[in-house]
N, C-alpha and C positions, 0 to 999 in steps of 0.2 A: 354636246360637242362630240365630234367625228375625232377619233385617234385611230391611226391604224398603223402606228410605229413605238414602240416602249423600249428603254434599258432598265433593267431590275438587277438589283445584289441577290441571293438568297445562299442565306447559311444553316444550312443543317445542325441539328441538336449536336452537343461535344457527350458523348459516354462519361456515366459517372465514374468515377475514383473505387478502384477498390479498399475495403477498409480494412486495417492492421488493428486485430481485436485480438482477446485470451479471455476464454472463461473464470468469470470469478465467484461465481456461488460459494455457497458455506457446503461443506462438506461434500466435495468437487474438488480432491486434490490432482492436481496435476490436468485441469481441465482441456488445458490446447486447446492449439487457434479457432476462435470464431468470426473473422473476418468475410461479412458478405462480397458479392460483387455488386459493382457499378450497374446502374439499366443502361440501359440504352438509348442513346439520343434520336429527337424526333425529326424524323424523315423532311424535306418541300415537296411536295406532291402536286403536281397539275391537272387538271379535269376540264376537258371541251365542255362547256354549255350552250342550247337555244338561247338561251332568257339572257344571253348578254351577245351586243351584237359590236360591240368598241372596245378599244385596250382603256379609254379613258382612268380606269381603277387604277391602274400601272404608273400612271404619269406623276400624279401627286403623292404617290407612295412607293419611290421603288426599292427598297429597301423592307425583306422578308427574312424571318429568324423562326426556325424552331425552337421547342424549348429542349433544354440540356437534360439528360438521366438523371437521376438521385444519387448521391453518392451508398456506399452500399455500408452496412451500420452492422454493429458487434450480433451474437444471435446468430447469423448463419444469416441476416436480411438482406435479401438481394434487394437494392434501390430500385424506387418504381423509374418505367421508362418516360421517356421524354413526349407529350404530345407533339404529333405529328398537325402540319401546318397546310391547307389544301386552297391552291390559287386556280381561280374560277377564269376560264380563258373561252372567247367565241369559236366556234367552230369553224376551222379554213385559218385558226395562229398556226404558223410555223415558228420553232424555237429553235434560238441559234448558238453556240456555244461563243460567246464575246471575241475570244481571245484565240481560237482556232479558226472560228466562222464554220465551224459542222456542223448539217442540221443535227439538232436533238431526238426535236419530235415533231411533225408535222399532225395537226389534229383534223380530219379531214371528216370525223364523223362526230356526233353527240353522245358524250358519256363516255370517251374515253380516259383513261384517268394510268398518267406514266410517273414514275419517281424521278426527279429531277436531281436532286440530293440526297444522299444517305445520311443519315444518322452516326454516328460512330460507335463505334462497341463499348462496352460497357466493362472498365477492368474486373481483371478476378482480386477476391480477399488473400488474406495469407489464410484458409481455410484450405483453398483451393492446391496450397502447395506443398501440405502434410504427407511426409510418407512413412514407414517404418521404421528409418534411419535418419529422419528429418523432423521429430515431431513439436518441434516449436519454432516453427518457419517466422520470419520476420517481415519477408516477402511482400507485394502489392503490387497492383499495377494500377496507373492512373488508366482514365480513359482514351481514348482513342477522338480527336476531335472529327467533328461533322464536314461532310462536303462541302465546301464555298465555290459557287461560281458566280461569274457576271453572262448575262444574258441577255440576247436579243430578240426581243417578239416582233413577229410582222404577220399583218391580217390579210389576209386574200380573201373575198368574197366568196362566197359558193352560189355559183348562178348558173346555168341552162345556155342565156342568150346574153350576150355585150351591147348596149345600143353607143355606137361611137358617129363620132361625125365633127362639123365645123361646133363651134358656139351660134347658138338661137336656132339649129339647124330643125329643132322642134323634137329631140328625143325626151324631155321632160315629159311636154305637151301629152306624147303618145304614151308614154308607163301610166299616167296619170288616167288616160282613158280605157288602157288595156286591163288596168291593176287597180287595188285599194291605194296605191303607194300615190300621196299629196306632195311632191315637188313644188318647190317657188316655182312660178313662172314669171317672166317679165318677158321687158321687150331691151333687155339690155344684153351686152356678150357678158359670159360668165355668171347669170345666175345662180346655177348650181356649182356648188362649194366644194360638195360633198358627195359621198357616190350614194344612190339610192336603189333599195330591192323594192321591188313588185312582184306577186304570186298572181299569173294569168292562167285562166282559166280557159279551153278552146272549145265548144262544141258542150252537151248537155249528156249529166248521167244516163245510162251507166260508160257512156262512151269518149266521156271527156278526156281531154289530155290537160294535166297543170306544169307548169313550169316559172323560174324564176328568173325572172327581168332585172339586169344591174345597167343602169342608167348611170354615167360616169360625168366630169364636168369635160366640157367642150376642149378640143385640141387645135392645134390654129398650125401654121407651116414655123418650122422650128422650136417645134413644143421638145425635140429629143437632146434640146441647147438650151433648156429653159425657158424659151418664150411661152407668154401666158401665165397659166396653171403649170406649165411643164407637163413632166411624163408619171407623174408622181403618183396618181390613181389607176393607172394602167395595171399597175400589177392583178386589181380587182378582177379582171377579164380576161387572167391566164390560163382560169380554169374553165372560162368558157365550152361550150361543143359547136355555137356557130354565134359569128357579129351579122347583126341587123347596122349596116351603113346607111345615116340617111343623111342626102344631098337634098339642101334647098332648090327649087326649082320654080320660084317666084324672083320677084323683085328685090323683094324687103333684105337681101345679104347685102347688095349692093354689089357680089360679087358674080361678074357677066358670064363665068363660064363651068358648071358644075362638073363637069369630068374631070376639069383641075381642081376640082375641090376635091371631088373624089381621089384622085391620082397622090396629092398632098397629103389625104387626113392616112390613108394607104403606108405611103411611104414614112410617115412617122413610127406608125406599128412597126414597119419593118426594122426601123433604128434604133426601137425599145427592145427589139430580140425576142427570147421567149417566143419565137413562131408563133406571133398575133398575127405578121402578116400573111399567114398560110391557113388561118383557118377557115373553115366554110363561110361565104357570105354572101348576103342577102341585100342588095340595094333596094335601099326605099327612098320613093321620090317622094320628097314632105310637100305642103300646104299648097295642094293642090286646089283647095278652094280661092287662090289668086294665082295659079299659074301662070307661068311665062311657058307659052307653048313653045318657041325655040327652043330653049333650055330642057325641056321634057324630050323632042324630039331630040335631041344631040347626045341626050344620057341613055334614051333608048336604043338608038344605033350603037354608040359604045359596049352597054352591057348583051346585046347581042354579037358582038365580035370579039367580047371577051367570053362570052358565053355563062354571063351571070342573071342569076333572079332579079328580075327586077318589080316591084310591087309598087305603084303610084297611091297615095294616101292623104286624107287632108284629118287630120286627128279633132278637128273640130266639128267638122260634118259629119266624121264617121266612114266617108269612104273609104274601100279598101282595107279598111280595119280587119274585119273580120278573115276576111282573103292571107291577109299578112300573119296573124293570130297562126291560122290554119298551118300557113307555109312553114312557119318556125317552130310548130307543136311536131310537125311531121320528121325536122331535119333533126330538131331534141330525142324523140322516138329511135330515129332509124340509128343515130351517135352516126354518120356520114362523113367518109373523109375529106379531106380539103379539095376545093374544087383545082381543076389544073386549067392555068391560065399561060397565053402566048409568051 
């Protein structure tokens, strides 16, 4: 199961109790206070990991408790502290403070590891409060309780390149022939559920370039009103450096005119925000192996009067594959500003 949204409680350790003690030994008169203090309460600690790639763990469990200090015991014993509690997060969660909506911490690399909650301090004994004119202090302090927040996790993908387009438009098709990454594929809209990564590979050691392919589920005209899937895996492709757009240019859409599909899948980006509609892109004419040469010809003139790439492709044959590979290995390379269009 694909999660890429959590609400979690997490409560920090409470500080033990200081303890109100007196020396009693035998032949120990007048021994005064030995009240230890309280430990200290255990920390929420969060840590980006590889090895997890979904908030799924968050959802059936959102409720997280450190454990509380030891209260502090006669002897001068300072109570032991509280284990500290460490919640395992994919790399590209951003954490949101519930109730302010402030990011916390955005984790954008592996093995970063921030404190979420504090612990609370741990009182002092009446040891602690002995002075020369005070020397049988009654004194204590309890602890100090733990930080409690509510929190909002959100996943963003870490990818290289966006493949966005209509549904069936054939972005599956090509992560699957570019990358290790096995997408359903069918011949139905909406296939893909889920957003999917691929690691492609361009050209051959020592000269290769690799990057990562996030494949999203198809967007149709008023995905940014909820038609469809909605806008809801969009977020995945904000960290993009350039969108591969690919327009059917066959038959099998049914639909007659690809520069409004283009113009369409476009204008949603733009209504999602987050400047998806400004980023570099790359138009790919999909399954080329049944083209509608109109169609190809009307999308070509277009992206030459916008002054866009345009890459023809059939991800079944192979065509153009490698051509496309190449073009998008170079645009990840150079990090290229957004192209300017009329």
């Amino acid at each position: 199961m694909f999660v890429d949204e959590a609400k979690i409680r997490v409560k920090a350790g409470d500080g033990g109790n200081g303890c109100l003690a007196f020396r009693r030994e035998k032949f120990v008169p007048r021994g005064g206070p030995s009240g230890g203090d309280g430990g200290r309460g255990g920390d929420v600690i969060m840590e980006s990991s590889e090895r997890h790639n979904t908030l799924v763990h968050f959802r059936f469990n959102p409720e997280y408790k450190a454990e509380r200090g030891r209260h502090g015991e006669g002897s001068n014993k300072t109570g032991r502290e509280g284990e500290s509690i460490v919640l395992k997060v994919p790399v590209g969660t951003i954490v949101y403070d519930e109730m302010t909506g402030e990011v916390v911490h955005d984790f954008s690399h592996p093995d970063e590891r921030v404190v979420i909650a504090r612990g609370g301090r741990g009182g002092r004994g009446n040891a602690r409060f002995a002075t020369s004119v005070h020397q049988a202090p009654r004194e204590h302090e309890d602890g100090k309780p733990g930080e409690e927040r509510d929190l909002r996790l959100e996943l963003k993908l870490l990818a290289d390149v966006g493949l966005v387009g209509y549904p069936n438009a054939g972005k599956s098709t090509l992560i699957s022939r570019i990358s290790a990454a096995r997408p359903k594929v069918a011949d139905y809209p909406f296939t893909t559920l889920q957003p999917n990564l691929g690691v492609v590979i361009a050209g051959e050691p020592p000269d290769d370039i690799s990057f990562v392919v996030a494949d999203i589920p198809g967007l149709i005209e008023g995905a940014s009103e909820g038609a469809g899937l909605g806008t809801q895996f969009l977020r995945h492709i904000e960290r993009t450096r350039v969108l591969a757009h690919l327009v059917d240019v066959s038959d099998a859409s049914g639909r007659p005119d690809p520069v409004a599909d283009y113009e369409v899948i476009t204008r949603e980006l733009g209504n999602f925000g987050s400047g998806l509609d400004a980023k570099p892109t790359i138009v790919v004419a999909s399954k080329m192996d049944i083209v509608n040469k109109d169609k190809l010809t009307k999308l070509k003139r277009y992206c030459k009067r916008k002054k866009l790439e345009l890459f023809p492709i059939s991800a079944i044959t192979g065509e153009g594959v490698e051509e496309l590979k190449w073009a998008l290995a170079k645009r990840v390379a150079s990090g290229q500003l957004p192209v300017a269009r009329d």
